[in-house]
C-alpha positions in Angstrom: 0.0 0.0 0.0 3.1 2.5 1.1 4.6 1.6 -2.5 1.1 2.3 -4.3 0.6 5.3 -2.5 4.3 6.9 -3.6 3.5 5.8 -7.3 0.1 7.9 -7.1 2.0 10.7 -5.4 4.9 10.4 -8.0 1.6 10.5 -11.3 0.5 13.2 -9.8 3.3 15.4 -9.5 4.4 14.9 -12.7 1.2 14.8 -14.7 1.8 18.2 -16.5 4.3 15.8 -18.2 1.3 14.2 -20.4 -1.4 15.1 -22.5 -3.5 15.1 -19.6 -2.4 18.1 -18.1 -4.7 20.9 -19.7 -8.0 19.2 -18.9 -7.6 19.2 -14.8 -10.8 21.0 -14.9 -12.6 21.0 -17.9 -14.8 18.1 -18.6 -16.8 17.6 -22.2 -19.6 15.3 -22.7 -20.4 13.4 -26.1 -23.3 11.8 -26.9 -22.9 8.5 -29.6 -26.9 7.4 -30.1 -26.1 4.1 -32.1 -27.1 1.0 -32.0 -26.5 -1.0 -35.5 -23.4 -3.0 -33.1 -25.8 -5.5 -32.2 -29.5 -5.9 -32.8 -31.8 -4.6 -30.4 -33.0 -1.3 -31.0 -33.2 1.3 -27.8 -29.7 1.5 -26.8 -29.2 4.7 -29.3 -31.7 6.4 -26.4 -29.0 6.1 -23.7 -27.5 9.2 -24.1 -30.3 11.4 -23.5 -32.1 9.3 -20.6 -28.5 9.2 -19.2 -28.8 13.3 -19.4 -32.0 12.9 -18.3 -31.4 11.3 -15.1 -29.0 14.3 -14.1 -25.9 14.4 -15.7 -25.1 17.6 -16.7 -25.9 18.9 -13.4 -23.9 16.6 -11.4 -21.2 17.1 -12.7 -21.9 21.1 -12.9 -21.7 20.4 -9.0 -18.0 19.7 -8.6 -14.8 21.5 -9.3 -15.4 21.6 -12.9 -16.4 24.0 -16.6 -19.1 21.7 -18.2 -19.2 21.4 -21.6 -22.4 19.1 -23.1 -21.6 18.9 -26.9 -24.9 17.3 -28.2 -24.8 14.5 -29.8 -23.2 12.9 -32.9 -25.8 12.5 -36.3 -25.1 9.4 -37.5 -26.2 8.2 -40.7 -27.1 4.7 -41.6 -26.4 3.1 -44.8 -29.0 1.4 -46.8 -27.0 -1.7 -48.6 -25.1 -2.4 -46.2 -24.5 -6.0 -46.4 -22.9 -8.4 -44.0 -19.2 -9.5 -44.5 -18.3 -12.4 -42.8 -21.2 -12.5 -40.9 -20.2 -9.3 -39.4 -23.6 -7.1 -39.3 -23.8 -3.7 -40.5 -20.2 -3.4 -40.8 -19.8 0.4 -42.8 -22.4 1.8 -40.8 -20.4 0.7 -37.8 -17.1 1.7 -39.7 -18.5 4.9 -40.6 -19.8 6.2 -37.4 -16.8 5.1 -35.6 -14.5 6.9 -38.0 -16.9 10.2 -36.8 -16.6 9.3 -33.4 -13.2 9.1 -33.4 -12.6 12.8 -35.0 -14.9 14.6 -32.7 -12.7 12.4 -29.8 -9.4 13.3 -30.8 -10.7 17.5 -31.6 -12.3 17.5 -27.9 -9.1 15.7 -26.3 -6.8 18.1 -28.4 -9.0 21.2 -27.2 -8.0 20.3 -23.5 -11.2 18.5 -22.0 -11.9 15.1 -20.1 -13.9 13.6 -22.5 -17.3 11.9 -21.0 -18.7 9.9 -24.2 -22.7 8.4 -23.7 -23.2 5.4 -25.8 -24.6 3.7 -27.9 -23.6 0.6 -27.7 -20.0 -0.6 -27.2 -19.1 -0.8 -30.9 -18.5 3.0 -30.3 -14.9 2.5 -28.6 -13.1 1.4 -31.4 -13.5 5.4 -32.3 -13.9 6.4 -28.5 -10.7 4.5 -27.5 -9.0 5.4 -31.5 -9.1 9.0 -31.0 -8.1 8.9 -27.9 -5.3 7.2 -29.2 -4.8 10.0 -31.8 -3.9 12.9 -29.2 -2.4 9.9 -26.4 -1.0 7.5 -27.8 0.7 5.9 -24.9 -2.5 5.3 -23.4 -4.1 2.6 -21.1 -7.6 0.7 -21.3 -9.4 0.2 -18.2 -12.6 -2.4 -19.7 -15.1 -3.0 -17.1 -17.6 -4.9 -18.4 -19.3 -8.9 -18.2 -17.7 -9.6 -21.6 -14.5 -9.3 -22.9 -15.4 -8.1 -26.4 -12.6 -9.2 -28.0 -13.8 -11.4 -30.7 -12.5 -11.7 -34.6 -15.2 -11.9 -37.1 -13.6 -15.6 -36.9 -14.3 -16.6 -33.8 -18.0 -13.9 -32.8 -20.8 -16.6 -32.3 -22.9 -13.9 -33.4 -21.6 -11.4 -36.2 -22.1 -8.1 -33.6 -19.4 -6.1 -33.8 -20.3 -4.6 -30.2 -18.5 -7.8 -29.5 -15.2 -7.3 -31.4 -14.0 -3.7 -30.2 -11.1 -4.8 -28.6 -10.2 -6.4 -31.4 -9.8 -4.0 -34.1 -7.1 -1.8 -31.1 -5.2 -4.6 -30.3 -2.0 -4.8 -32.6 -1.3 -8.7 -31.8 -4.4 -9.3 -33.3 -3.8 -7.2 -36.6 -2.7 -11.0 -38.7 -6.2 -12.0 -37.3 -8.4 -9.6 -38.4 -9.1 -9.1 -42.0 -10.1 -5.9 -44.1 -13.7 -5.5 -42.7 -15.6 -2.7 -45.2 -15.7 0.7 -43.4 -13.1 0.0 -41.5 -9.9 1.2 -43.4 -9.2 4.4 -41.5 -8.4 2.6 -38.5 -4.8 0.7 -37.6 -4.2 -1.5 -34.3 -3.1 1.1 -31.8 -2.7 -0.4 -28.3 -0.2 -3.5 -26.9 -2.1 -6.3 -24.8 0.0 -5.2 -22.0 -1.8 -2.0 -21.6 -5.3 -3.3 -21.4 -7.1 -4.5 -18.5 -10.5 -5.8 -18.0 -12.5 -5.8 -15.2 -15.8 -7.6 -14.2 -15.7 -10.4 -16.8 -18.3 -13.6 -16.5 -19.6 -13.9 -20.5 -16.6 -14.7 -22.1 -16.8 -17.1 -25.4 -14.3 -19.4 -25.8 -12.5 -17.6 -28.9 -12.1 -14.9 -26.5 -10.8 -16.7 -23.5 -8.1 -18.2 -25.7 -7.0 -14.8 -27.3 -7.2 -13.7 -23.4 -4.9 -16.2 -22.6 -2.2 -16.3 -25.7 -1.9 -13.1 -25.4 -1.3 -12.8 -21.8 -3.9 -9.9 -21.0 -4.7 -9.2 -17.5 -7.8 -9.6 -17.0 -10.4 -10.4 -13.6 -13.4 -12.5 -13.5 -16.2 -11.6 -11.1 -14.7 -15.1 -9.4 -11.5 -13.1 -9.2 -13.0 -9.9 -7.5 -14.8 -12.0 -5.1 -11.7 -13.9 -4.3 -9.4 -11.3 -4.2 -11.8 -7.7 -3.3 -11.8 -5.1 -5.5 -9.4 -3.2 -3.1 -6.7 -5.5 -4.5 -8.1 -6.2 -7.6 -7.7 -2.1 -8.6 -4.2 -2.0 -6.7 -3.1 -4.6 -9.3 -4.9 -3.3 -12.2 -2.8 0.0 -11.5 -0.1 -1.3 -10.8 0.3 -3.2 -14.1 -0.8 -0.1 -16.4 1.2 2.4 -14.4 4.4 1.3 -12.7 6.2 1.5 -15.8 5.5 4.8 -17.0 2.6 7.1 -16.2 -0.1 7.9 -19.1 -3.7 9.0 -19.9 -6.0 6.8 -18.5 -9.3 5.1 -21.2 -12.0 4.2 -19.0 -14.8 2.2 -21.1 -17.3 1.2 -19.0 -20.2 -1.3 -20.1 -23.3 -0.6 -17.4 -23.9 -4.5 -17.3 -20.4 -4.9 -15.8 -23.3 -4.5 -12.6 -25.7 -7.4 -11.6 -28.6 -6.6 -13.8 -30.3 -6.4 -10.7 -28.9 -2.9 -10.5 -29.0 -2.2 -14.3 -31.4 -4.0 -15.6 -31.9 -1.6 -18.9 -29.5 -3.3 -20.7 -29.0 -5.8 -23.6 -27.0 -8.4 -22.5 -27.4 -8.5 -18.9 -25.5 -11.5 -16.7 -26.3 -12.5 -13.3 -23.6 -12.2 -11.0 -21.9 -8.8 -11.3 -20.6 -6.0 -9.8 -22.4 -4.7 -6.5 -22.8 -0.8 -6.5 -19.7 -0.7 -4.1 -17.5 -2.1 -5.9 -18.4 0.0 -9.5 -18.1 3.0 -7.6 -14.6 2.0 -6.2 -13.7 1.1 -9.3 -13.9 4.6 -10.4 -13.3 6.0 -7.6 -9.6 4.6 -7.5 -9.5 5.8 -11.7 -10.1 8.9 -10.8 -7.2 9.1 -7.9 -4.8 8.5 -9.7 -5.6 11.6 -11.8 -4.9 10.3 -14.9 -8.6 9.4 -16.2 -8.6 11.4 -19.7 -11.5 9.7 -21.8 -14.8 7.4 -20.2 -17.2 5.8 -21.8 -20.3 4.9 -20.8 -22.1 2.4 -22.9 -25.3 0.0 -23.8 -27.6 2.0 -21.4 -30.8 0.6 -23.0 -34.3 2.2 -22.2 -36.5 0.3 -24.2 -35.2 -2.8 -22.5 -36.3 -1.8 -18.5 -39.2 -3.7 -17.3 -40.5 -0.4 -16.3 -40.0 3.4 -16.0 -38.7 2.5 -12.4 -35.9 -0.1 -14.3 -34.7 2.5 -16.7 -34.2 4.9 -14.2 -32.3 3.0 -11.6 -30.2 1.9 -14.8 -29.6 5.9 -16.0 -29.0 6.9 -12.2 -26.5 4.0 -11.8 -24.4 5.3 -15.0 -24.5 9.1 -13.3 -23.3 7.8 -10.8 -20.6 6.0 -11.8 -19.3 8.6 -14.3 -19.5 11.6 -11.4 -17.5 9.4 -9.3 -14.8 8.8 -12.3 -14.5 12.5 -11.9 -14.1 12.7 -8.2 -17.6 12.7 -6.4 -16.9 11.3 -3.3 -19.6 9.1 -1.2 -19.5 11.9 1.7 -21.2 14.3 -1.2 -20.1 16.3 -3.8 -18.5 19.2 -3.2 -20.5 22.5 -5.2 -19.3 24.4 -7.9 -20.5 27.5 -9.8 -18.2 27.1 -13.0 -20.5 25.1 -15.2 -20.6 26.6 -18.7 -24.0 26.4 -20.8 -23.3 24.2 -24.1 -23.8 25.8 -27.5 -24.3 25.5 -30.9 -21.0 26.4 -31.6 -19.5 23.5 -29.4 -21.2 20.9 -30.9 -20.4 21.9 -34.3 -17.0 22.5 -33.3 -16.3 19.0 -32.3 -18.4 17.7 -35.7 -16.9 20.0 -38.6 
């Protein structure tokens, strides 16, 4: 704990090193309503019932300037046939390839970037343009499922389930030239990827997991271990050798869906709201965090009204404490700046 402590002490001191330095306290949010990364409908609501449940003003509470951008336009493509079984792959390619400019302008402008999915196909341009302006980055993936299959080895053609696998540059012999997809190169070593929360994992995955030596922790792991170690080592492994801009991408049913149950693939078994919030909660001290996602926030899927809000609270929640809301109560700010039109075209042109 002494040694982890220095470390953090050491980040800190010398963050104004790294490209995180400039956005200390200004945070902008992103909204990315798509859904074509898998087939149910509704998740492309999450960003504004995410908004809904309080966001903005959260946030507008701590030490922060507030900057909502609006939301991306996506367009889908008529004929836009499978390849490989892979579903709606230039759409996907396409609104990635936006995502990731309107990432890297926001990230180059100075902000913390807060980006509302959509589902999780979004972080190949989240986590790209991140890239872009950092690129000796780190991914923190909480989530039930590892996401890291090739069109090879997907049991099911989504491509919310193959993120990971168009960043990872081991992989790059792997994947083939997926339509829509050209303006993107592997970017990020398996070493600097963790995941967090895993339970779904299909076995393509869990042998990539494993030949490439990626750290990852099962929810058997967290409840072996605690999350208090589980994040020391997660930290440790991502920062001990040199300090860089954290990637937090943050799937909402990493938590047992009795806690999130608007969601698309929800798993029994996960994360309890203690240990999501210290999860983030550690992110966020190491001061470091520079890009979150939160994704697959699906309305049309809650039971009830009731459901969906619980499930849009829970991702508030989770994203003011990645930006340092504390459990003893947020501390109150007056520096939160009104979005504009000219923002959101700004991050778009």
């Amino acid at each position: 704990m002494a040694l982890r402590g220095s470390l953090l002490r050491l980040l800190r001191t010398h963050v104004g090193q790294t490209c995180q330095q400039s956005r200390a306290q200004s945070v902008a949010v992103l909204g990315a309503p798509f859904s074509r990364g898998q087939k149910r409908r509704g998740v492309e609501h999450g960003p504004k019932v995410i908004r809904d449940a309080g966001l903005i003003d959260r946030l507008s509470s701590l030490d922060y300037s507030v900057h909502d951008f609006g939301d991306l336009n996506f367009h889908h493509l008529e004929n836009d046939e499978p390849y490989m079984d892979v579903k709606f792959p230039r759409t996907v390619g396409a609104a990635n390839q936006m995502l990731s400019g309107a990432v890297s302008r926001a990230i180059g402008a100075g902000h913390t970037l807060v980006m509302l999915g959509g589902d999780h196909s979004l972080a190949i341009g989240s986590v790209s343009g991140h890239a872009r302006q950092c690129p000796d980055l780190c991914v923190i993936w909480v989530d039930a499922h590892a996401d890291v299959n090739t069109p090879m080895t997907s049991p099911s053609g989504n491509l919310h389930g193959q993120p990971v696998a168009f960043m990872l540059k081991e992989l790059q012999d792997k994947m083939p030239d997926i339509p829509g997809f050209s303006w993107t190169k592997p970017f990020l070593s398996s070493r600097d990827l963790v995941y967090i929360g895993l339970r779904d994992v299909d076995p393509g995955e869990y042998n990539i997991l494993k030949n490439l030596g990626i750290q990852y922790f099962t929810m058997r792991d967290i409840d072996r271990l605690g999350i208090q170690r589980v994040m020391e080592v997660t930290l440790d492994h991502l920062l001990t050798r040199k300090q860089r801009s954290i990637h937090l991408s943050f799937d909402i049913d990493a938590f047992d869906p009795s806690l999130a149950p608007a969601t698309g693939t929800p798993v029994n078994g996960g994360l309890t709201y203690r240990e999501g919030i210290y999860i983030t909660e550690e992110i966020h001290n190491t001061g470091l965090l520079s890009v979150m996602d939160m994704v697959e926030v699906n309305p049309i899927l809650g039971a009830n009204s009731e459901a969906v809000e619980a499930t849009a609270s829970l991702a508030v929640d989770v994203i003011a404490s990645s930006l340092g809301q504390t459990r003893e109560g947020a501390h109150a700010s007056t520096d939160a700046i009104p979005a504009g039109k000219s923002d959101t075209e700004q991050l778009c042109l």
